[in-house]
The first five atom37 places (N, CA, C, CB, O) and aatype in JSON, in Angstrom:
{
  "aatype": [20, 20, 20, 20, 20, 20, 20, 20, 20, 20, 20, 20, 20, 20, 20, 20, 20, 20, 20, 20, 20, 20, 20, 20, 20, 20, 20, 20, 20, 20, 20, 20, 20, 20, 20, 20, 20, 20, 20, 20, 20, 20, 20, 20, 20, 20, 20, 20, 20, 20, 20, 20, 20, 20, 20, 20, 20, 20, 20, 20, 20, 20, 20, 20, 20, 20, 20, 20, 20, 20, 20, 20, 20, 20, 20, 20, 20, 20, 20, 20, 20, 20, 20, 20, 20, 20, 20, 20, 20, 20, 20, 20, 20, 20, 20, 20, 20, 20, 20, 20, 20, 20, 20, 20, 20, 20, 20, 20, 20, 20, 20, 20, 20, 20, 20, 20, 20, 20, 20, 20, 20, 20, 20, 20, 20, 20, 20, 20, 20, 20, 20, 20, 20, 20, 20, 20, 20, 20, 20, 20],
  "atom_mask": [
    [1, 1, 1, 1, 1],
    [1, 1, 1, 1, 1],
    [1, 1, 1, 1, 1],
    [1, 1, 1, 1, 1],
    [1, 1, 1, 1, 1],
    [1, 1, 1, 1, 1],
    [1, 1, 1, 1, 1],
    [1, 1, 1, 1, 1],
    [1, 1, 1, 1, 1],
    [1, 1, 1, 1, 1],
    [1, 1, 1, 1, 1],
    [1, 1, 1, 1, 1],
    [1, 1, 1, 1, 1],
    [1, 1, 1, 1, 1],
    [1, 1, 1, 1, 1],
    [1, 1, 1, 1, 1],
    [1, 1, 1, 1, 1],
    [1, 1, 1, 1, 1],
    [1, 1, 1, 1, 1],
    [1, 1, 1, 1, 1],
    [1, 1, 1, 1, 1],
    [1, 1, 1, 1, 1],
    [1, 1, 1, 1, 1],
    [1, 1, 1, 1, 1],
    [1, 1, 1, 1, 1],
    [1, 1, 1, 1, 1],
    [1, 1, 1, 1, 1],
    [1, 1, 1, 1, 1],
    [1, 1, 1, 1, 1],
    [1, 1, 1, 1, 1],
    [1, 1, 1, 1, 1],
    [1, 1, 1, 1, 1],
    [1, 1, 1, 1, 1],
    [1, 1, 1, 1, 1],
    [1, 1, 1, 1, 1],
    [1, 1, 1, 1, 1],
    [1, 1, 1, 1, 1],
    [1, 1, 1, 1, 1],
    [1, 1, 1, 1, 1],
    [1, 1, 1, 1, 1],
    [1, 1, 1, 1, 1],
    [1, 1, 1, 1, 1],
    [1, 1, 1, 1, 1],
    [1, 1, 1, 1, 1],
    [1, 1, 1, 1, 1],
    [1, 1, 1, 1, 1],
    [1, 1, 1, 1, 1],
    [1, 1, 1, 1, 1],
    [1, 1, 1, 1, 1],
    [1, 1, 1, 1, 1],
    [1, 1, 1, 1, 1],
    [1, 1, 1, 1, 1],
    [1, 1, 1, 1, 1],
    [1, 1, 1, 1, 1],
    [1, 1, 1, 1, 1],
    [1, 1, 1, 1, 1],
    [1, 1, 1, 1, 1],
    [1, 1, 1, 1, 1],
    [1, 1, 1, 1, 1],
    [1, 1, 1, 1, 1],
    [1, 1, 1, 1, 1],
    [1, 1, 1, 1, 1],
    [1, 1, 1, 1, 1],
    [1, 1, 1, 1, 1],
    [1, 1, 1, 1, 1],
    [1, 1, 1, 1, 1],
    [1, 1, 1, 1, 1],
    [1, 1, 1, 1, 1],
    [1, 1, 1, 1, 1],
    [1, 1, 1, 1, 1],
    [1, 1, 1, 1, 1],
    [1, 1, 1, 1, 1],
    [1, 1, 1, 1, 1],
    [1, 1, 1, 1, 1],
    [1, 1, 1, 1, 1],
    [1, 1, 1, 1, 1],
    [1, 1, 1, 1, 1],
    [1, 1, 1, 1, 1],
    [1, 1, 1, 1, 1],
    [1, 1, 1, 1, 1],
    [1, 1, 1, 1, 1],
    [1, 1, 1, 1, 1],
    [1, 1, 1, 1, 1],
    [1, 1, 1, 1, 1],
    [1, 1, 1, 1, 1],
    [1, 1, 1, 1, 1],
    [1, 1, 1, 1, 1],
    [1, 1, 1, 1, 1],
    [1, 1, 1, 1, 1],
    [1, 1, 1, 1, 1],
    [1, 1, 1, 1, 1],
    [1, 1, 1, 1, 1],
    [1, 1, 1, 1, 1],
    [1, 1, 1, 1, 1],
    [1, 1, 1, 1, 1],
    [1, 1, 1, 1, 1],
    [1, 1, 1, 1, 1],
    [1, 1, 1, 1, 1],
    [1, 1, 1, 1, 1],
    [1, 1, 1, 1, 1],
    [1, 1, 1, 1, 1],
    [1, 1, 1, 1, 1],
    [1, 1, 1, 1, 1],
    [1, 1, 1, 1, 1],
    [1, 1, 1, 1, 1],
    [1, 1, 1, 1, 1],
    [1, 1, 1, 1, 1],
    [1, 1, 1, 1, 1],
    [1, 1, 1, 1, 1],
    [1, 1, 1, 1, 1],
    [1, 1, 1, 1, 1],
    [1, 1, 1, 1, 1],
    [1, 1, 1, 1, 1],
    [1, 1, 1, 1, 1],
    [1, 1, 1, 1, 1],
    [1, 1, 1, 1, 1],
    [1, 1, 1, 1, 1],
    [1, 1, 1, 1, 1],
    [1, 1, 1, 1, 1],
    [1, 1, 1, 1, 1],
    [1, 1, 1, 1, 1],
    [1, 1, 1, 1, 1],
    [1, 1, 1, 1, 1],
    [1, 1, 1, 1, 1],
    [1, 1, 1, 1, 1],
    [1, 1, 1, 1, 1],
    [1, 1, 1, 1, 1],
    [1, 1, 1, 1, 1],
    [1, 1, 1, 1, 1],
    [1, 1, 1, 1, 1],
    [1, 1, 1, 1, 1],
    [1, 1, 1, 1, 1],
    [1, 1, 1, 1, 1],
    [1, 1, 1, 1, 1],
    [1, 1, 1, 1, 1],
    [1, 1, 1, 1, 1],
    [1, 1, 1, 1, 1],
    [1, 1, 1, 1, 1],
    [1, 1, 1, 1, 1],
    [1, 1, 1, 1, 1]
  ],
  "atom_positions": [
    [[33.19, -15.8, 6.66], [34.09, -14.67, 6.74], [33.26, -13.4, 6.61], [35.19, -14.74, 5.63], [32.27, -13.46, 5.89]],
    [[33.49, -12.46, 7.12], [32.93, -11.36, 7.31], [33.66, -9.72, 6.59], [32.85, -11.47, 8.81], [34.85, -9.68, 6.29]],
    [[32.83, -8.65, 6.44], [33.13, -7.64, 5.8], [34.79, -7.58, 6.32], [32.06, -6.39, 6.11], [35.83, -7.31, 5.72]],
    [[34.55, -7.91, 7.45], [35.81, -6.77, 8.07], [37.0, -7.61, 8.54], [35.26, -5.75, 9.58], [38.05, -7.22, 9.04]],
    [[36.48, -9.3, 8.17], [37.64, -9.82, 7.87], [38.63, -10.24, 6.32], [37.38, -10.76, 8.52], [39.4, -11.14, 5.98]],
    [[38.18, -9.27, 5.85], [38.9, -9.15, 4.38], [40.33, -9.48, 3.71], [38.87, -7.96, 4.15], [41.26, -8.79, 4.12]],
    [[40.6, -10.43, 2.75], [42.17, -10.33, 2.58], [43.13, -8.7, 2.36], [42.38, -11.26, 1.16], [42.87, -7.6, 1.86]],
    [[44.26, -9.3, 3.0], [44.97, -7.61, 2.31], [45.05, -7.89, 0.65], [47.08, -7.14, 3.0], [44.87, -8.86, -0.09]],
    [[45.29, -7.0, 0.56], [45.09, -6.31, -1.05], [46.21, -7.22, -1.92], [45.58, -4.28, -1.15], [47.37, -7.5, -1.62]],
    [[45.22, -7.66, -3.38], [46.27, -8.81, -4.14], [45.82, -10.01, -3.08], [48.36, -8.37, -4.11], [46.92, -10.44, -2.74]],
    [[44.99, -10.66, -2.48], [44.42, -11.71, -2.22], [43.29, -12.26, -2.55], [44.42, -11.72, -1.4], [42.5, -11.35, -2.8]],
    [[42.82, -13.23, -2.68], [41.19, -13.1, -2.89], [40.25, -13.51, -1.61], [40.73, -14.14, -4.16], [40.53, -14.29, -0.7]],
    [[39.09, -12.78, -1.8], [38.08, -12.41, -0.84], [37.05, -13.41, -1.22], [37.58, -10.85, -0.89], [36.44, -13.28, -2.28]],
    [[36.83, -14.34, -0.47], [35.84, -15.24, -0.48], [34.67, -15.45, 0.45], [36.41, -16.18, -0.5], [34.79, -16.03, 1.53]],
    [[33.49, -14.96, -0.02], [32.24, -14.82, 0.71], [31.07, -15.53, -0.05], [31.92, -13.31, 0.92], [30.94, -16.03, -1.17]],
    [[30.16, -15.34, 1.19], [29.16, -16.15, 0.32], [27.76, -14.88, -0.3], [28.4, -17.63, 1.58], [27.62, -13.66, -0.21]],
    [[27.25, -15.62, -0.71], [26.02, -14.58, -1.87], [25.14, -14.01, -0.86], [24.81, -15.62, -3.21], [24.48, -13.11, -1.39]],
    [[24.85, -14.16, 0.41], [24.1, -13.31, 0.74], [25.02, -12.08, 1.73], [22.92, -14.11, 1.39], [24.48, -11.04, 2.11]],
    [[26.12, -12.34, 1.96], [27.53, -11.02, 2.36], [27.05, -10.56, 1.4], [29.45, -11.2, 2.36], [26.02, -9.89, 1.44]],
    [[27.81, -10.89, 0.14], [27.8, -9.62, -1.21], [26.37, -9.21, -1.35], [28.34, -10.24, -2.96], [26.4, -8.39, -2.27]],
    [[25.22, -9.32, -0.97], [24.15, -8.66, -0.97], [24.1, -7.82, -0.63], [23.43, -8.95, -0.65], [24.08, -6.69, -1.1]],
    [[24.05, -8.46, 0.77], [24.14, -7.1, 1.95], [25.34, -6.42, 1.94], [24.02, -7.52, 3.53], [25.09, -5.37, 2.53]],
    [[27.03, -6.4, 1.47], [27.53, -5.64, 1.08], [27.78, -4.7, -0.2], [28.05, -6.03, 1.39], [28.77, -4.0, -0.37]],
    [[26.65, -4.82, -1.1], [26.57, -4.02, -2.06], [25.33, -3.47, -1.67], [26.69, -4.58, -3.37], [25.13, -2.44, -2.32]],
    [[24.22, -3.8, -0.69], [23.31, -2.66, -0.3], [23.79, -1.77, 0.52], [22.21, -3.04, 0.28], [23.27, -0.66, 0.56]],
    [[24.91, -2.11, 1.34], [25.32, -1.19, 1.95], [26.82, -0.34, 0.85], [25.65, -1.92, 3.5], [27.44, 0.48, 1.52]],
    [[27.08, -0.42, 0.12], [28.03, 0.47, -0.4], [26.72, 1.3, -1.24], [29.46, -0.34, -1.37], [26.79, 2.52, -1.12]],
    [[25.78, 0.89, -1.92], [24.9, 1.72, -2.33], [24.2, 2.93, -1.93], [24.29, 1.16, -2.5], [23.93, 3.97, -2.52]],
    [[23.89, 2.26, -0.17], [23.08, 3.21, 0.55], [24.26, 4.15, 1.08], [22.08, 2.5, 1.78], [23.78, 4.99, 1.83]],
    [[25.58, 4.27, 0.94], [26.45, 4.93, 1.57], [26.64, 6.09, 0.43], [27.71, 4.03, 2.03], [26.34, 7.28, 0.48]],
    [[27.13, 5.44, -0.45], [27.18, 6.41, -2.16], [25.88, 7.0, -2.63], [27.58, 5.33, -3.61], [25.87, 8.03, -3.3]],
    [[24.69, 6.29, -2.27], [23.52, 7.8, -2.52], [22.99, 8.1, -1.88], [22.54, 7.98, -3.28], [22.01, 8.82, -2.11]],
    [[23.52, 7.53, -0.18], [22.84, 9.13, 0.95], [21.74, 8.61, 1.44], [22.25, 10.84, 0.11], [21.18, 9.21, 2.36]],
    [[21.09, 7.19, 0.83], [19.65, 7.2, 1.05], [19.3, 6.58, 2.63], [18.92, 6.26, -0.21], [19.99, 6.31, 3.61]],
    [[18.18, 6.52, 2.38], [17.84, 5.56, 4.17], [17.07, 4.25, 4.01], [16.6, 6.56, 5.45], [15.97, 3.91, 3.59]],
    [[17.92, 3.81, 4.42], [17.07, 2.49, 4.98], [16.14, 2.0, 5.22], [17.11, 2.2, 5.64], [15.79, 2.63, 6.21]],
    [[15.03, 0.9, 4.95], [13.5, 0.86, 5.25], [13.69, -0.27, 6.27], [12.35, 0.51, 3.87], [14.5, -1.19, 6.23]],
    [[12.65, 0.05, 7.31], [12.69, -1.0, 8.38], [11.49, -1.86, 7.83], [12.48, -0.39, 10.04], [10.84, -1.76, 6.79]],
    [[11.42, -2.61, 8.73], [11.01, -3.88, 8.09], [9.35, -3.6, 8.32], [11.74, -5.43, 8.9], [8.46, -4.17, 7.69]],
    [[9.23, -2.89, 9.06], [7.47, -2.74, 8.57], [6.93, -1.97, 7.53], [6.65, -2.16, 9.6], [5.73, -2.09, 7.29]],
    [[8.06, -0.69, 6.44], [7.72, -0.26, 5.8], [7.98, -0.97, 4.47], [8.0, 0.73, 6.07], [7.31, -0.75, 3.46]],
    [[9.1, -1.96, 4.54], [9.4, -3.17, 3.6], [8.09, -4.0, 3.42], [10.61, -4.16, 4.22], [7.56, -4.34, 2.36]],
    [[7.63, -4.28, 4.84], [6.29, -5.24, 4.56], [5.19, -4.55, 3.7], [5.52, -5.66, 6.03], [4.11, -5.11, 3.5]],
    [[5.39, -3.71, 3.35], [4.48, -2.01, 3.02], [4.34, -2.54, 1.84], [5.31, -0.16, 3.06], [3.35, -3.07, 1.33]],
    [[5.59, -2.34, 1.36], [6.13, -2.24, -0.21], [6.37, -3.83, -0.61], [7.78, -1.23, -0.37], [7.2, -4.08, -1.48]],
    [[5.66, -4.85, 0.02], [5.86, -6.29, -0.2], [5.56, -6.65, -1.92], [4.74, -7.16, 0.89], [6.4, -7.27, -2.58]],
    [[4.52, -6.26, -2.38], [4.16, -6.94, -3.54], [4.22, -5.66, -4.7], [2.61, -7.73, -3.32], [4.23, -4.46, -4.43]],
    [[4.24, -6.08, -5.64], [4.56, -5.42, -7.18], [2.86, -4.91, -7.46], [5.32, -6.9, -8.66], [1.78, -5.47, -7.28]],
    [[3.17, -3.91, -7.86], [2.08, -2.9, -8.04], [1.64, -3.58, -9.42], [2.58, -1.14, -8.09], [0.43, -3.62, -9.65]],
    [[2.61, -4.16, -10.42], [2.5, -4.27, -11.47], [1.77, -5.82, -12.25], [3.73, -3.9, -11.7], [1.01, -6.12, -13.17]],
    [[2.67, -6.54, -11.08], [2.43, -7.97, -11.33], [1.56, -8.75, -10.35], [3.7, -8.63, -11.37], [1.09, -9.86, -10.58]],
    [[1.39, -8.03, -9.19], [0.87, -8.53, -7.5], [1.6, -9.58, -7.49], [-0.84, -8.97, -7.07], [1.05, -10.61, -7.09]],
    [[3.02, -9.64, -7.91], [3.69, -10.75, -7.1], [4.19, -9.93, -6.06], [4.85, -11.65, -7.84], [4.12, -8.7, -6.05]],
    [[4.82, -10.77, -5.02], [5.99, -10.58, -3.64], [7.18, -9.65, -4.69], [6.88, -12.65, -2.8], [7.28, -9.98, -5.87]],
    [[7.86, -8.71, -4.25], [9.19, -8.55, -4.23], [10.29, -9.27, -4.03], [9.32, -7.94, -3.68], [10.7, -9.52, -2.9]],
    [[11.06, -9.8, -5.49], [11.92, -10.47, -4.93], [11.44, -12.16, -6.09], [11.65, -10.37, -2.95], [12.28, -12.98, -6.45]],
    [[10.44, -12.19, -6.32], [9.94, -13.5, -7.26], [10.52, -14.09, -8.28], [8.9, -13.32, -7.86], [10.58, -15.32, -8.31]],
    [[10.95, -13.45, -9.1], [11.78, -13.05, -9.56], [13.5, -13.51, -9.69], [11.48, -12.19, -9.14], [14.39, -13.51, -10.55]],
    [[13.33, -13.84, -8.41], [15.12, -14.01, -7.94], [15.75, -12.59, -7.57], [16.22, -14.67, -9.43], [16.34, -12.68, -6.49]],
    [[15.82, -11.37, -8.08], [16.48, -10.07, -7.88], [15.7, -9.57, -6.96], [16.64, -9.16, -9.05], [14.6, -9.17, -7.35]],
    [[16.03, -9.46, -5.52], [15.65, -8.38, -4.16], [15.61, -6.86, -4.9], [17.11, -8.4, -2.68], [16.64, -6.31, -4.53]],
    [[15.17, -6.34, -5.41], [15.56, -5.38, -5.69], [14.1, -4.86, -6.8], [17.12, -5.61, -6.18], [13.74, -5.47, -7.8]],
    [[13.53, -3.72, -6.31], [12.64, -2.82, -6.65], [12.3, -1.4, -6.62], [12.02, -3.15, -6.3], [12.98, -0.71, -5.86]],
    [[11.18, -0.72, -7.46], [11.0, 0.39, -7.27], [10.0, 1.05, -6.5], [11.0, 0.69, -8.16], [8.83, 0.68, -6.58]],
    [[10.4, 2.08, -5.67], [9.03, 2.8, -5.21], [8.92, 4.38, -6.08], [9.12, 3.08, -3.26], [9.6, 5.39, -5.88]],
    [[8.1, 4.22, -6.82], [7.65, 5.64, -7.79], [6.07, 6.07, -6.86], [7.23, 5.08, -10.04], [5.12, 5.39, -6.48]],
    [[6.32, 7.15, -6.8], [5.26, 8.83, -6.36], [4.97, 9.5, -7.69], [6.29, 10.32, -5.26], [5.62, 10.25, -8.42]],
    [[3.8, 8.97, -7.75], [3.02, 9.96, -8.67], [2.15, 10.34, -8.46], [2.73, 9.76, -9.62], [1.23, 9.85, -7.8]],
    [[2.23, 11.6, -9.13], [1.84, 13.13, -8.5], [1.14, 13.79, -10.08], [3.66, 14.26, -7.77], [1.8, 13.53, -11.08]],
    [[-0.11, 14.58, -10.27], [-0.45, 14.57, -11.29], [-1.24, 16.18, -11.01], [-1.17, 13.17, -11.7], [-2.23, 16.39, -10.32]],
    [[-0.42, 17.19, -11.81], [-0.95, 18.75, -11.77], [-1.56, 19.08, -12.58], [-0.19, 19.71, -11.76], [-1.8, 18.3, -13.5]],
    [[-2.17, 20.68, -12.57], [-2.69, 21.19, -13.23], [-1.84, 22.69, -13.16], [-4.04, 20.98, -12.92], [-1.17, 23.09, -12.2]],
    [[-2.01, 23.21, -14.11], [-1.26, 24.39, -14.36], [-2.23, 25.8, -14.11], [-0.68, 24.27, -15.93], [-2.9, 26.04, -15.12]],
    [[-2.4, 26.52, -13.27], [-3.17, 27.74, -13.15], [-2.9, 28.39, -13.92], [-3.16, 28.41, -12.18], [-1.74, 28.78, -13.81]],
    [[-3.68, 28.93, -15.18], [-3.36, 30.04, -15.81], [-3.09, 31.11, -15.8], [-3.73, 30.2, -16.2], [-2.12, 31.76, -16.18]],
    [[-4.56, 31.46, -15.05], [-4.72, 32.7, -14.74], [-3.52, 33.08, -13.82], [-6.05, 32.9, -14.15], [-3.03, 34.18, -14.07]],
    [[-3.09, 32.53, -13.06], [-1.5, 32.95, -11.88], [-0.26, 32.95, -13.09], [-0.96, 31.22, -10.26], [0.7, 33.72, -13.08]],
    [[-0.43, 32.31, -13.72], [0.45, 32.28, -14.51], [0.78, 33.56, -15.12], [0.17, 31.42, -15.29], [1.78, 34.27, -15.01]],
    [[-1.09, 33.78, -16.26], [-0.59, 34.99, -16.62], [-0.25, 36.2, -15.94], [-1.22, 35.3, -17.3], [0.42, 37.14, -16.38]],
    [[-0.9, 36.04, -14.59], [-0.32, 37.26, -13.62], [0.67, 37.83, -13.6], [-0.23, 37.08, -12.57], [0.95, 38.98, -13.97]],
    [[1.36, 36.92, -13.1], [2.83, 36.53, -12.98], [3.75, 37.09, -14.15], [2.95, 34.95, -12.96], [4.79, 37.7, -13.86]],
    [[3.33, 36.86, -15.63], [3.73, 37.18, -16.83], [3.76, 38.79, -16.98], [2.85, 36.48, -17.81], [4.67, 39.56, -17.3]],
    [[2.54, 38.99, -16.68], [2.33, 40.6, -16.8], [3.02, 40.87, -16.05], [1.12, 41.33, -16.58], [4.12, 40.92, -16.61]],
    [[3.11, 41.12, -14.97], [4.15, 41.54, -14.08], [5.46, 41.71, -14.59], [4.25, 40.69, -13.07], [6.09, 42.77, -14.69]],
    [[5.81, 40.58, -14.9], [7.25, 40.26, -15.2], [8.17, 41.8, -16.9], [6.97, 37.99, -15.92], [9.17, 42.5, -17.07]],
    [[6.42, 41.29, -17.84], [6.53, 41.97, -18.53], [6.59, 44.01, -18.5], [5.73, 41.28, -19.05], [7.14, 44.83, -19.25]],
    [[5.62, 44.14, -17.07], [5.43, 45.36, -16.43], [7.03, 45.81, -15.8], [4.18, 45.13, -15.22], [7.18, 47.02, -15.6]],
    [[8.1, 45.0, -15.52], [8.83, 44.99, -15.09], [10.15, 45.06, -16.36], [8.54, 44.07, -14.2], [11.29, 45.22, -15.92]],
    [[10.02, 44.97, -17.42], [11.35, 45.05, -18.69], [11.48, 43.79, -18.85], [12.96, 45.75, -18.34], [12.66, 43.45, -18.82]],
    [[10.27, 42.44, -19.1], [10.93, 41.4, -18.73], [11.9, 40.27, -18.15], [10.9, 41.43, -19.0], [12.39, 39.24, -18.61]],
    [[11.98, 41.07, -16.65], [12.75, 40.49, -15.58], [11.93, 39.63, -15.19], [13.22, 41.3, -14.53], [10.91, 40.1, -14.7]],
    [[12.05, 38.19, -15.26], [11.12, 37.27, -14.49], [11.64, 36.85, -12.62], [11.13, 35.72, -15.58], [11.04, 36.52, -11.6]],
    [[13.28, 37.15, -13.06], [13.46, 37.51, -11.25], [13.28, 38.27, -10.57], [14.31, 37.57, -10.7], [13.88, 38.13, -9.51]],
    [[12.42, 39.51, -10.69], [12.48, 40.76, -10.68], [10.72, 40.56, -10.04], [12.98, 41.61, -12.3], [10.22, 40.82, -8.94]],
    [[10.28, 40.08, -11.05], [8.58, 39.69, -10.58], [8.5, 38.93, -9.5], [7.69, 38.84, -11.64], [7.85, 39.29, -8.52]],
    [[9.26, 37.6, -9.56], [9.1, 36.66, -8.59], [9.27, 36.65, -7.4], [9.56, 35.93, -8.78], [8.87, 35.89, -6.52]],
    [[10.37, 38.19, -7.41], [10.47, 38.67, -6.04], [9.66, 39.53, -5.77], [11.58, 39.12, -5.67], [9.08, 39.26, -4.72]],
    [[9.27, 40.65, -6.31], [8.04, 41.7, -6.19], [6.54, 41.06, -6.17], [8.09, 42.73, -7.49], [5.59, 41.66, -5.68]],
    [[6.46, 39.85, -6.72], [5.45, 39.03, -6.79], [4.71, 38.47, -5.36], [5.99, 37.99, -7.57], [5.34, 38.48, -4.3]],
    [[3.46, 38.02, -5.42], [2.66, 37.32, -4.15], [3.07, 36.36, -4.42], [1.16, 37.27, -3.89], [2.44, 35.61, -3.67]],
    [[3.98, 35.51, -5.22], [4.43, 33.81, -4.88], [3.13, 32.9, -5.06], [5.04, 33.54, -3.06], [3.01, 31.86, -4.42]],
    [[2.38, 33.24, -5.74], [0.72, 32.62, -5.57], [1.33, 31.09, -5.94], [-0.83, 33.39, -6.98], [2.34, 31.01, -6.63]],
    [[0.59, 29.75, -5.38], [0.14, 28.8, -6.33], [0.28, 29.12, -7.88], [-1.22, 28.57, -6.01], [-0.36, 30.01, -8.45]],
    [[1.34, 28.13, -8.6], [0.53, 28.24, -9.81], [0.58, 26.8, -10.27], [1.08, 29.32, -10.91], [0.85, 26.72, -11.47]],
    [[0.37, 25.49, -9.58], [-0.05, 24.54, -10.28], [-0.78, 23.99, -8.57], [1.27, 23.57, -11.33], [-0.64, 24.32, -7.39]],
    [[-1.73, 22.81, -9.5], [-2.79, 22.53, -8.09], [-2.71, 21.0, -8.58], [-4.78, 23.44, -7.99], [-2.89, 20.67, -9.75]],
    [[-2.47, 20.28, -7.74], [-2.62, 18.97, -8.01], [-4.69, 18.4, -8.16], [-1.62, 18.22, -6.55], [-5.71, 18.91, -7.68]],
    [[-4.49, 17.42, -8.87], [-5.87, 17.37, -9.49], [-6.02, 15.22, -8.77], [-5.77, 17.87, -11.97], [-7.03, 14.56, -8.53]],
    [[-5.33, 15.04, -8.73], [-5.46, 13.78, -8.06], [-4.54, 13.4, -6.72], [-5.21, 12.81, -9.11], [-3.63, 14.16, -6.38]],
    [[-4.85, 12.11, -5.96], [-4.01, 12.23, -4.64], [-2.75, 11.64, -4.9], [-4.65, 11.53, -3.39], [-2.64, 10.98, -5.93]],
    [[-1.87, 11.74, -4.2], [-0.05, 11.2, -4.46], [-0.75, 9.57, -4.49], [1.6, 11.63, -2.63], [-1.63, 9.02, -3.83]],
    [[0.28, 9.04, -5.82], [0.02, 7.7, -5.56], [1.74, 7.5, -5.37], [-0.93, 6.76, -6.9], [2.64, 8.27, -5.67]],
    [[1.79, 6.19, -4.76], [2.91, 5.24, -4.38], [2.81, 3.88, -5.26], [2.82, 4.89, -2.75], [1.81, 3.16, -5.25]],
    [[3.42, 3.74, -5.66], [3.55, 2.17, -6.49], [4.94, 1.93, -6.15], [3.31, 2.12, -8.4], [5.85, 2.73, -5.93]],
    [[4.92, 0.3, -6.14], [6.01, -0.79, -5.96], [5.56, -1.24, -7.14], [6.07, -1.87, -4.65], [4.4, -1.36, -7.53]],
    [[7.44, -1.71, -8.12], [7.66, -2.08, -8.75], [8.44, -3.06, -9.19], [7.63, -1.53, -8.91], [9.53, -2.51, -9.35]],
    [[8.57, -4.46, -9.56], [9.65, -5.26, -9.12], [10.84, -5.12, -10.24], [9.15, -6.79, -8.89], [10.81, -4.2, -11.05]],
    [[11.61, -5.83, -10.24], [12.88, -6.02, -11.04], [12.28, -6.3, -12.42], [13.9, -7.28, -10.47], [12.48, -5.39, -13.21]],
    [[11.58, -7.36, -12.91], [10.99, -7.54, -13.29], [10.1, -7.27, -14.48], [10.96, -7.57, -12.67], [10.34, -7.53, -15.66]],
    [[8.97, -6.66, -13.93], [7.98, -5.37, -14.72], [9.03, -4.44, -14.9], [6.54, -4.54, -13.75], [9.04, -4.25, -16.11]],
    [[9.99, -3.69, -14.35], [10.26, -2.71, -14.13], [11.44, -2.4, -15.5], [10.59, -2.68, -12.64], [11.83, -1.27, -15.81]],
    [[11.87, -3.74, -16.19], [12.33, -4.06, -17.09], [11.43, -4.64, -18.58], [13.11, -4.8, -16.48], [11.52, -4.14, -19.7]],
    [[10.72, -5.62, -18.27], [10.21, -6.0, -19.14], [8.86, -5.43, -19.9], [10.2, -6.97, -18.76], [8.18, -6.13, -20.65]],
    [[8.69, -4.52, -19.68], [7.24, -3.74, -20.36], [7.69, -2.13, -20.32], [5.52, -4.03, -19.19], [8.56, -1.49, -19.72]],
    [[6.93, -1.89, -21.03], [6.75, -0.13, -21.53], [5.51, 0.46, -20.85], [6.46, 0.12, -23.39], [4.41, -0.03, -21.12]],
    [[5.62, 1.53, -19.94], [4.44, 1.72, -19.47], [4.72, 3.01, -19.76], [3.99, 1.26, -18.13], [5.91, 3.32, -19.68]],
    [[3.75, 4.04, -20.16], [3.03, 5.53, -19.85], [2.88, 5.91, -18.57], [1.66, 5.67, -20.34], [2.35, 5.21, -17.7]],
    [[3.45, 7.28, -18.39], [3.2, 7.93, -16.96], [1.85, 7.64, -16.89], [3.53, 9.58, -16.76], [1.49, 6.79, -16.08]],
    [[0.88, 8.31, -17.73], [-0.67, 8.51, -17.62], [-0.86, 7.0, -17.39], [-1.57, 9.24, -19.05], [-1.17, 6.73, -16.23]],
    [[-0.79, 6.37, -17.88], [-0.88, 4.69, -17.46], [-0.55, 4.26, -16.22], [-0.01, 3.83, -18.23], [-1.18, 3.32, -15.74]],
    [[0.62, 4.94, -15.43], [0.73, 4.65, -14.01], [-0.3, 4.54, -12.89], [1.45, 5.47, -13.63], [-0.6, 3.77, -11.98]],
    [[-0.84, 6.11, -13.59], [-1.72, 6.72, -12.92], [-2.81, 5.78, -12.38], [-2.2, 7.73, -13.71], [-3.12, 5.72, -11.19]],
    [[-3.48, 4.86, -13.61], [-4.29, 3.86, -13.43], [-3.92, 2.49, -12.76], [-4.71, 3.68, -14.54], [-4.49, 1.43, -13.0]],
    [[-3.14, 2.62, -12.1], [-2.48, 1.21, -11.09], [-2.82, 1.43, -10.0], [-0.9, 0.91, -10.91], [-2.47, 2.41, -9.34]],
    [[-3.71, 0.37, -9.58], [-3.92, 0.09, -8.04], [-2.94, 0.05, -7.54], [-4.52, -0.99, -7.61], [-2.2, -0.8, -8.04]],
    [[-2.36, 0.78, -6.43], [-1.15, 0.62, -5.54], [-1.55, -0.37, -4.75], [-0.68, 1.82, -4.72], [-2.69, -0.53, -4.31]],
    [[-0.51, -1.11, -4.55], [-0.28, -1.97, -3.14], [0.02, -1.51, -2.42], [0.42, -2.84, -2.94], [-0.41, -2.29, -1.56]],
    [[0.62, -0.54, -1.73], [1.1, -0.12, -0.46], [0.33, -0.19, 0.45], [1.5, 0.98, -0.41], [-0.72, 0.45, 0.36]],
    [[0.55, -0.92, 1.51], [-0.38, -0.85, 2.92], [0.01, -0.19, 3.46], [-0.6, -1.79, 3.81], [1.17, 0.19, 3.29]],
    [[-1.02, 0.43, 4.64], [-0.29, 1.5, 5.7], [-0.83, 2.43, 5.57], [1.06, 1.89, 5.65], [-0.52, 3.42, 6.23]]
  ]
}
């Protein structure tokens, strides 16, 4: 039986476990907007950053992709920016618009991508700064 052959309402709906999969990925991806991964960027994100197992080992299809991103704070723009603001009666909207908009943070390492499974993603405590040190799996 299929989505769209459904009982009317006050009946029961009998499907099998991989429908309700794929119909709770799709009420998910509808309720937060997101997009879809085709299957070569799935093959991407195949194994756990954490565990180097497959996605999915587990038993639960279901994982994370985290971007980490790791800055540094420019001071000196900063304090620019401050003076200004302060040169101004302490309007900091006031600067930001009269302001050059400079940079004021510079990333200090490259974007990482990690896959995460159901899994790790539950059972351990990890530190951002600890992320940092994970070989990503992502191919591509």
């Amino acid at each position: 039986m299929g989505w769209a052959d459904h009982a009317p309402v006050g009946e029961a709906i009998v499907i099998g476990f991989g429908e309700l999969v794929l119909g709770v990925i799709w009420l998910v991806q509808k309720m937060m907007g997101g997009e879809l991964m085709k299957e070569r960027e799935l093959r991407q994100h195949a194994t756990c950053s954490m565990c180097r197992q497959k996605i999915g080992a587990c038993g639960i299809p279901l994982f994370y992709r985290l971007t980490v991103e790791r800055f540094v704070v420019k001071l000196d723009e900063v304090r620019r920016q401050t003076g200004l603001a302060m040169l101004l009666g302490g309007n900091g909207v006031i600067a930001q618009a009269m302001g050059t908009d400079e940079e004021m943070a510079a990333p200090v390492m490259e974007k990482l991508v990690l896959v995460v499974c159901e899994s790790c993603s539950t059972g351990q405590t990890h530190f951002i700064a600890g992320l940092a040190e994970i070989e990503s799996t992502v191919r591509g």
